[in-house]
DOFINU-886449 format. One record per residue (C-alpha): residue number from 1; residue in three letters; x negated, y negated, z. Coordinates in steps of 0.02 Angstrom, whole numbers, plus 50000, padded with zeros to 5 digits. Layout:
NUM  ALA  X  Y  Z
...
//
This chain:
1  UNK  42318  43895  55843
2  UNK  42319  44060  55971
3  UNK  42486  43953  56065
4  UNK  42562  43921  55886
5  UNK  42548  44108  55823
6  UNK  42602  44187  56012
7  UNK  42760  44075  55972
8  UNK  42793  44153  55808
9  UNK  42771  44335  55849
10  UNK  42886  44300  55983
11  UNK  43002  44217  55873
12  UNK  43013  44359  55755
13  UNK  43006  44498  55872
14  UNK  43172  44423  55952
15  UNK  43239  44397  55766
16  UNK  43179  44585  55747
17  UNK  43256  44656  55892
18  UNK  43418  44586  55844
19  UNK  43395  44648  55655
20  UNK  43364  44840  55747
21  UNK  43484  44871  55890
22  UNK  43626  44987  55891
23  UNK  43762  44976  55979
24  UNK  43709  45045  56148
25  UNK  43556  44930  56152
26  UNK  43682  44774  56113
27  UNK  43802  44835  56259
28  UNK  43678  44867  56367
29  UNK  43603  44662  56344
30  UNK  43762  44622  56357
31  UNK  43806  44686  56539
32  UNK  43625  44639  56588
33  UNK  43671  44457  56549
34  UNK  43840  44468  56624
35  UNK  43764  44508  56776
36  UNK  43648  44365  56772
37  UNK  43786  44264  56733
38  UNK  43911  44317  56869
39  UNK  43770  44291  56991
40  UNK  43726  44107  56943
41  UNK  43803  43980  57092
42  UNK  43678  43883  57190
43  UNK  43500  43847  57152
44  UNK  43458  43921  56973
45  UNK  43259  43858  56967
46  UNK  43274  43675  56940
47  UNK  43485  43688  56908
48  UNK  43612  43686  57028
49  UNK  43786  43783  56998
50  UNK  43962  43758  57042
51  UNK  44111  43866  56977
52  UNK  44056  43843  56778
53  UNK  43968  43669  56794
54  UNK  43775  43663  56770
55  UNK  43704  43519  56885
56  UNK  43520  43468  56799
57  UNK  43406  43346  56838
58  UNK  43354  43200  56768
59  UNK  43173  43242  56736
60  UNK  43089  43380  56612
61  UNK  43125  43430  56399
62  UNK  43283  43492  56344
63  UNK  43325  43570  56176
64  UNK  43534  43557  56140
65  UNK  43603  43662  55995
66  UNK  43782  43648  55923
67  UNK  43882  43783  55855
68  UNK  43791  43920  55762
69  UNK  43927  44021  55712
70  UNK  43839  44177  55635
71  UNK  43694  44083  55573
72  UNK  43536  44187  55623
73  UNK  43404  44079  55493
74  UNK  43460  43909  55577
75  UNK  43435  43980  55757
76  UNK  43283  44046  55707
77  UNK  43229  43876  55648
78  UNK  43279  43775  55806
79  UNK  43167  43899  55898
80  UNK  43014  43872  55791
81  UNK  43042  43692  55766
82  UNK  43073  43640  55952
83  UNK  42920  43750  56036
84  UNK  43035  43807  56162
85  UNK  42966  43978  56183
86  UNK  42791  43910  56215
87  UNK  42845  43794  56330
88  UNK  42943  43905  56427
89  UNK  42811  44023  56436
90  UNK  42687  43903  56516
91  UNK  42830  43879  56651
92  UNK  42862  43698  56609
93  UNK  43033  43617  56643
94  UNK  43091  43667  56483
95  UNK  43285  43672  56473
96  UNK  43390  43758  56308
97  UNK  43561  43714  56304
98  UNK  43686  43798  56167
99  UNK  43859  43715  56157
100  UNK  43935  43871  56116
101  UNK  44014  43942  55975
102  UNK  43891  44080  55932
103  UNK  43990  44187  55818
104  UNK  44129  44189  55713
105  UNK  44141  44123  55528
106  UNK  43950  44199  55502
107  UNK  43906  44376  55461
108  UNK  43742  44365  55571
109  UNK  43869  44351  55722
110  UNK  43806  44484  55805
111  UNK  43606  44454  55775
112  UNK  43652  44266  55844
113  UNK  43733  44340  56004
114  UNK  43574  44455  56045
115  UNK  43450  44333  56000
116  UNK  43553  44198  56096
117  UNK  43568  44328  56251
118  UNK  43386  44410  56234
119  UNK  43338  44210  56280
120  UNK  43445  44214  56439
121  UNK  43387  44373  56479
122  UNK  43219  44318  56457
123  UNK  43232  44129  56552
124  UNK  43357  44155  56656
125  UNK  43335  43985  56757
126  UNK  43291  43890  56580
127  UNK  43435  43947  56465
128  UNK  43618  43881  56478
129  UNK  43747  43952  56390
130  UNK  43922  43870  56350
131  UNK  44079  43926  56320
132  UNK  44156  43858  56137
133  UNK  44323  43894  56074
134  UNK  44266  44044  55982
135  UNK  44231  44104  56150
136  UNK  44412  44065  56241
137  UNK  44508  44158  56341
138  UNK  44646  44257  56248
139  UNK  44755  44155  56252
140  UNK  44658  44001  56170
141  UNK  44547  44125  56058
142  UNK  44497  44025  55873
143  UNK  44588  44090  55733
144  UNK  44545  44195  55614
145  UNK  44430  44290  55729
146  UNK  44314  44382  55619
147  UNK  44209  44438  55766
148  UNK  44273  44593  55760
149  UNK  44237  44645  55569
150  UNK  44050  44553  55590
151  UNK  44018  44690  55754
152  UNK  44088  44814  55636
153  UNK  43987  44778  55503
154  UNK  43847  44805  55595
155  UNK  43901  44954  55728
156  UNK  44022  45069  55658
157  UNK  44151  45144  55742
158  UNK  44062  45107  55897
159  UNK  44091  44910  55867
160  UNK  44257  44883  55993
161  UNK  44126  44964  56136
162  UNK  44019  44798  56097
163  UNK  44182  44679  56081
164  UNK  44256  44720  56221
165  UNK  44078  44685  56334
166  UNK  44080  44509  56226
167  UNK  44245  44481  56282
168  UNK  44202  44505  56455
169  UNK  44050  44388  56463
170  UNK  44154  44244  56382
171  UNK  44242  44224  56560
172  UNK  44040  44176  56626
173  UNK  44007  44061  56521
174  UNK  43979  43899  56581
175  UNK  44097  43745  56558
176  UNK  43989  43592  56554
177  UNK  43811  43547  56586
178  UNK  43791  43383  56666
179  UNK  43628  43282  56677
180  UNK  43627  43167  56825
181  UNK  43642  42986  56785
182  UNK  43618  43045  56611
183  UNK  43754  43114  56488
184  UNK  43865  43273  56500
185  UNK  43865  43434  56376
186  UNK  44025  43529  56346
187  UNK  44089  43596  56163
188  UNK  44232  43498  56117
189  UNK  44327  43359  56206
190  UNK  44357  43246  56357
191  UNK  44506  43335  56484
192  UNK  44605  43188  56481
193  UNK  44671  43216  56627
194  UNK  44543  43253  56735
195  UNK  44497  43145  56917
196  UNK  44350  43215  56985
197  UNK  44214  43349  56949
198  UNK  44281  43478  57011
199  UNK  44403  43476  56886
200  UNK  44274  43512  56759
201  UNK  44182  43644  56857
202  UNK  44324  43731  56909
203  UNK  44434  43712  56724
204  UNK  44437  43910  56715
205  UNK  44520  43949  56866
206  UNK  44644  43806  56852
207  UNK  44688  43879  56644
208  UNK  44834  43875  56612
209  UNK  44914  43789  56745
210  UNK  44810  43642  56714
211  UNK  44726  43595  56521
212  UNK  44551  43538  56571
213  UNK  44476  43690  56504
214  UNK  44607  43684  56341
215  UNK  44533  43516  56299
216  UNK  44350  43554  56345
217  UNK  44356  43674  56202
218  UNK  44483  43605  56068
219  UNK  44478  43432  56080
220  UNK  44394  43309  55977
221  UNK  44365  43111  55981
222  UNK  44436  42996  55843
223  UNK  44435  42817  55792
224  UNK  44566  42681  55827
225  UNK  44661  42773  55947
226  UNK  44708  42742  56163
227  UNK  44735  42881  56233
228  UNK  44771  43044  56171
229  UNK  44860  43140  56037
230  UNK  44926  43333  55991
231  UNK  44768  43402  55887
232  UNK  44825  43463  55712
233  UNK  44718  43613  55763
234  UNK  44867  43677  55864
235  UNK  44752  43672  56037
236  UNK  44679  43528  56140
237  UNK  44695  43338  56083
238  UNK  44640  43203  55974
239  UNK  44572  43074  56096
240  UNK  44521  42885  56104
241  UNK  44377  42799  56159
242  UNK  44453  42724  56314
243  UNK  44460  42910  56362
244  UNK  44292  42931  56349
245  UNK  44253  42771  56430
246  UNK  44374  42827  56580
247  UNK  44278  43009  56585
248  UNK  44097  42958  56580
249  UNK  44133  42822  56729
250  UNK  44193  42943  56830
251  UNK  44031  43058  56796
252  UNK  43921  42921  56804
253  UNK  43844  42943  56637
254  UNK  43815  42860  56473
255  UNK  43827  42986  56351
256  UNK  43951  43137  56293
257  UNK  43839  43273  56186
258  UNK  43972  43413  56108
259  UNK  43984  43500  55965
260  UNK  44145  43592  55884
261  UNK  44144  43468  55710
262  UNK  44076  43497  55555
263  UNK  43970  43341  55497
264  UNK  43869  43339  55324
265  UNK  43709  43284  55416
266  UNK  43727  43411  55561
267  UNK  43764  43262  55672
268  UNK  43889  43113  55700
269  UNK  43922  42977  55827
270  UNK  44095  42911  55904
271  UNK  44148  42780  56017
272  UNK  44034  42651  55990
273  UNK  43911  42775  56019
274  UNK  43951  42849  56178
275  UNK  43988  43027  56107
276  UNK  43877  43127  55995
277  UNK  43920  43284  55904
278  UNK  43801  43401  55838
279  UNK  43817  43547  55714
280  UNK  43690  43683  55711
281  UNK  43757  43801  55566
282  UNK  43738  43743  55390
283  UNK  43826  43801  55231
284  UNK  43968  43900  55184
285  UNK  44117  43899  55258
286  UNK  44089  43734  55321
287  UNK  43984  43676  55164
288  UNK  43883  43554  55290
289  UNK  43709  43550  55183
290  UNK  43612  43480  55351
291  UNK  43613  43553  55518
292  UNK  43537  43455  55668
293  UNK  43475  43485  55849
294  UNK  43441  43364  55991
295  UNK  43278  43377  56066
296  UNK  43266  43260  56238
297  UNK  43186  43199  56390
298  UNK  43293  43190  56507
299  UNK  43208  43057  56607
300  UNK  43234  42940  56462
301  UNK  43375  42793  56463
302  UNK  43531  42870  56400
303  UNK  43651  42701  56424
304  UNK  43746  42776  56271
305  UNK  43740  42923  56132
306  UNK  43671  42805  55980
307  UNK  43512  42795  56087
308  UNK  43483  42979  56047
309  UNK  43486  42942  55878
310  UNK  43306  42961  55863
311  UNK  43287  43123  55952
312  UNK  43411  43224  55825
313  UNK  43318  43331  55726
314  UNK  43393  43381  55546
315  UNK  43345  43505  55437
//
C-alpha cells in the first residue's frame, strides 16, 4: 500500500507542477533538459548512444507511449497504470520510451511537455525521448502548429521566451530507439532508402540532403503496396511491406513499434504483423475513443509485432 500511495503523490505532484509553473520555471526545465540531452553519446546507464540512435539491451521492462499531443489526463494514466515511477525509484531496469509528438492539437501542450521533461530530468538514464513530426525541424514542422497559441494560453506575453527554448530542444531529440535482436522505435516510417545504421543515427545531420529523417517522421506503412509512394500528407511516404521486411533485416529485428496514426483502439498492426502503431491521445480532434500503451520485456521473443499483441494496454 505505502509503494502504491508514494507512486501517486508522485504522480500528482508532477501533474501539479506542470498545472503551477510560469514561464521562467518552464524555460528554465527546458534548458536543464537540453543540456542533458546535448550531453547524451556513449554509455547512458544501461543505453548506449550514437548521433540520435538509442542502443538498449535486450533485458529489463519498458513502457512505450505514442503520440500524446496535448493530452495531460492520458499521460497521467500511462504513469499510474504502468508503475513506472515506482519502479524507477527502486533503480530497476525500468525503461520509458515516448514516440514523440507531445504537443500540438491539445490544449494541455504545455503541461504534457513539463511533465514529459520533469521525467527526463528526473531519470535521466531511464527516459528516452523521440522526436515526432510535431517536433521537426523548420522546415518539416506539422501544420497547423498550434503550439504557439497552447504556450500562450498558458504564459502570456512571455510565451515565445518558452517556444523558442522548445524549438531548440527538438534538434536533441532522439531519432530511433533500437532494442538489440528485438524491434526498433521511431515515430513514423521506414527511410526507404537507408543501408546501414548509421543512416538512422545520423538522419539529422544528413536532413535535407538525404530523407531518412523526412521519412522517420512522416511516413506511414500501407497495405498492398512494393515499395514506396508520395504521402498525401505532403511529407515522407506511403510504404510497403517489402520495405519493412528490407529495413528490419538489415537491423536484425522482428518488430517496427511507431506511432504518428490515429487508430480507434489506440493501436493497429501492419505487415503481417511486423509493424505496430500505437496512439496515446484519445478524443477530439482525432475522435479515437481508445488510447493504448505497450508495456514489455524486452527479453521476451519479439519474431514479429502481432506477438505484442498481448502486452498493449488500452484504456
Amino acid at each position: 500500500m505505502e509503494k502504491l500511495a508514494s507512486g501517486a503523490r508522485n504522480l500528482r505532484a508532477l501533474v501539479e507542477g506542470a498545472e503551477r509553473t510560469d514561464c521562467a520555471g518552464f524555460v528554465q526545465l527546458v534548458d536543464d533538459v537540453l543540456g542533458l540531452l546535448a550531453a547524451e553519446r556513449g554509455r547512458v546507464g544501461r543505453l548506449t548512444v550514437e548521433g540520435r540512435l538509442v542502443r538498449a539491451p535486450p533485458s529489463g521492462g519498458a513502457v512505450v507511449v505514442g503520440d500524446l499531443h496535448g493530452d495531460l489526463d492520458s499521460l497521467a494514466h500511462i504513469l499510474g497504470d504502468s508503475g513506472f515511477l515506482d519502479r524507477a525509484q527502486r533503480a530497476e531496469d525500468a525503461l520509458l520510451v515516448f514516440l514523440g509528438d507531445y504537443g500540438d492539437r491539445g490544449p494541455r501542450s504545455p503541461e504534457v511537455y513539463h511533465v514529459v521533461l520533469s521525467l527526463k530530468e528526473m531519470f535521466p538514464e531511464n527516459v528516452v525521448l523521440m522526436r515526432g513530426n510535431h517536433e521537426g525541424p523548420p522546415d518539416l514542422l506539422a501544420q497547423p502548429h498550434d503550439l504557439p497559441a497552447h504556450l500562450h494560453r498558458k504564459f502570456g506575453t512571455q510565451w515565445p521566451d518558452a517556444y523558442a527554448r522548445l524549438q531548440e530542444l527538438f534538434g536533441y531529440l532522439q531519432t530511433a530507439v533500437l532494442v538489440e535482436g528485438k524491434c526498433v522505435m521511431l515515430h513514423g516510417g521506414v527511410p526507404s532508402t537507408a543501408t546501414d545504421v548509421g543512416d538512422l543515427a545520423y538522419a539529422h545531420e544528413r536532413h535535407p540532403a538525404e530523407s531518412h529523417l523526412e521519412e522517420v517522421l512522416w511516413s506511414d506503412p500501407v497495405e498492398g503496396l512494393a515499395g514506396t509512394l508520395f504521402s498525401p500528407r505532403g511529407a515522407g511516404r506511403l510504404f510497403g511491406g517489402d520495405v519493412t521486411e528490407g529495413f528490419l533485416g538489415m537491423l536484425g529485428v522482428g518488430a517496427l513499434i511507431r506511432g504518428h496514426e490515429p487508430s480507434d483502439e489506440g493501436f493497429k498492426l501492419n505487415h503481417g504483423g511486423r509493424v505496430l502503431t500505437l496512439f496515446s491521445r484519445k478524443g477530439s480532434p482525432y475522435h479515437n475513443p481508445r488510447g493504448a500503451y505497450l508495456r514489455l520485456d524486452l527479453s521476451e521473443s519479439m519474431m514479429s509485432a502481432e506477438q505484442l499483441k498481448a502486452h498493449i494496454r488500452n484504456f
